[in-house]
N, C-alpha and C positions, 0 to 999 in steps of 0.2 A: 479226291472228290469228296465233298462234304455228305454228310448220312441227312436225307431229308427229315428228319426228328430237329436238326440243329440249326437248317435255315428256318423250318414255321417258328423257335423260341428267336432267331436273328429279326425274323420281319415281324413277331410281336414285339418286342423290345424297341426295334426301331421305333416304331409306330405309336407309342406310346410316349418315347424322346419327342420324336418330332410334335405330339400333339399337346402337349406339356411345353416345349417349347415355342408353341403357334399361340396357343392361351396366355404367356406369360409375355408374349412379343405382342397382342393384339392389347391385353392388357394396361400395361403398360406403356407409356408415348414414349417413343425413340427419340422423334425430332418434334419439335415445334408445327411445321412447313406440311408435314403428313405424320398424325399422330397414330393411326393406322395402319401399319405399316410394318416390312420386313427387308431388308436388305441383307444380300449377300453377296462379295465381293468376285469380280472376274475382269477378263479382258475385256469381253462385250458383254450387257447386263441388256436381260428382257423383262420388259414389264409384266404385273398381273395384277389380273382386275377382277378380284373374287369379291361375292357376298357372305363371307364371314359373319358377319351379325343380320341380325333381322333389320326391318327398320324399325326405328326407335319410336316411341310415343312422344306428345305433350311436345314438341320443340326439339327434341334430345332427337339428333342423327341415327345414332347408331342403339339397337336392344342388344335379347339376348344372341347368344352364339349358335350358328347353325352350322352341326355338326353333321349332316348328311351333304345338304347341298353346299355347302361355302368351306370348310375344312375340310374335306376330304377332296376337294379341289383343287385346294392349296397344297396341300399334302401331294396330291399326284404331280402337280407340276416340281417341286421340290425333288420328288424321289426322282421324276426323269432328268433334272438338272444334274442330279449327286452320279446317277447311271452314266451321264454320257460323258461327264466330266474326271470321274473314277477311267473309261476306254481310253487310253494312249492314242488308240490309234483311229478314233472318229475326228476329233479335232487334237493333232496332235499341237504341244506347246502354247494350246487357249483354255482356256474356263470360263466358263459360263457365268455370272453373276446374276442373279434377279434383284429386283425391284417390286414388292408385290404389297397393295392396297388393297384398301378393304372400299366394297362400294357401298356396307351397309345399307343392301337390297335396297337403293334409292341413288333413283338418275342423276337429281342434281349436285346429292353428295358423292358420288363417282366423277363426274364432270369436273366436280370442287378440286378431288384427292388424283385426278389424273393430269393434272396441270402440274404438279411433280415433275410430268414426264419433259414438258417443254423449259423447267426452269434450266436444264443445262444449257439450252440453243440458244438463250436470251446473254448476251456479253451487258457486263456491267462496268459504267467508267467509274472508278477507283481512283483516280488522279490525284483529288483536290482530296481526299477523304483522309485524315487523321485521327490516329488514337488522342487520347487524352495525354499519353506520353511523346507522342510525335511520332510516332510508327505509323507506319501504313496496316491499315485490318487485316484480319487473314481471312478470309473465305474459304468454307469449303464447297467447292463448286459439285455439282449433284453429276451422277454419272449421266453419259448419254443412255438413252433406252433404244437400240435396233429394231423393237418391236414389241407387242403386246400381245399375250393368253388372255381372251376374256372380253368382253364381259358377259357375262349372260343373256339377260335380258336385250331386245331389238334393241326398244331406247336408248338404254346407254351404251350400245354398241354403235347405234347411228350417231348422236352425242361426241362420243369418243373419238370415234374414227374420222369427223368432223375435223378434228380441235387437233389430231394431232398426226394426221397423215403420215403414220407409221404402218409398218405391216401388219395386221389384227389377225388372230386367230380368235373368231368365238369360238365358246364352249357350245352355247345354245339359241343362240341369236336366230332365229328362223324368217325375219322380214322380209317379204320381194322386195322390196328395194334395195337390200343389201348384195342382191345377188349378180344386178347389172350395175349401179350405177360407182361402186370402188372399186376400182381395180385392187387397192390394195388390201380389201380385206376375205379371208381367208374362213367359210365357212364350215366345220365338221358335223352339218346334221342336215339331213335332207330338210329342201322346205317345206313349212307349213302350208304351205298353199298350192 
């Protein structure tokens, strides 16, 4: 049995990893398609749709980094993936992957960066299509998403759950309308009304 002196230094250390590694992934563009963006690979991969950044000013989507409400978000969804996928025996011989966007606290760049989620459903004809060498291109085709954590806000939960008739869990989403007319989406806060 571990001395509890050595998990509070394990879940700072963590914690500091994973947020150093969310700053340098949010940073940084991964891909072209969602420069926002984290991926982690599994058998079945779930979306998230956090507000990591503020919104941005002058034109620019995205500001600064909101470290209470949009990272530590990400973070919690992360640590329950790393939890359930560390048990043998919740899902045994699957892993969990995510897929996690930033909505930069604004609807329509959420909307933008969750269309991610549909480009695997979309089949593309590759037939006729040549490299310059004569090869056929390689694709790499985007994981499917089983469902999505998030998004906060009503809007871009109504938005979302619109566009991509997945299973939605808000984080904070509190609109009546949400609460009768999707079946598929999946609220954790009592509502605002």
């Amino acid at each position: 049995m571990a001395r509890p002196g050595v998990c509070v230094k394990l879940s700072s250390i963590w914690r500091v990893f994973l947020l150093m590694r969310t700053v340098v992934d949010f940073a940084l563009p991964q891909e072209t398609y969602a420069p926002h963006s984290i991926r982690t690979e599994g058998h079945l991969t779930l979306g998230g749709l956090f507000p990591v950044h503020a919104r941005g000013a002058d034109g620019t989507p995205c500001g600064d980094l909101k470290k209470e409400n949009g990272i530590q978000r990400l973070e919690a969804m992360m640590y329950a993936l790393d939890q359930i996928n560390q048990d043998e025996q919740l899902l045994p011989n699957i892993t969990l992957g995510a897929r996690v966007l930033d909505t930069c606290s604004r609807d329509t760049y959420a909307l933008e960066q969750s269309l991610t989620f549909v480009q695997a459903l979309i089949t593309k004809d590759t037939s006729d299509v040549r490299c310059t060498n004569g090869e056929p291109p390689v694709f790499v085709k985007p994981e499917k998403v089983v469902g999505v954590i998030g998004a906060s806000a009503s809007s871009v939960s109504i938005m979302v759950a619109n566009i991509l008739r997945l299973f939605q869990a808000s984080l904070r989403a509190c609109a009546i309308v949400l609460w009768f007319k999707n079946s598929v989406f999946i609220n954790v806060q009592a509502s605002g009304y």
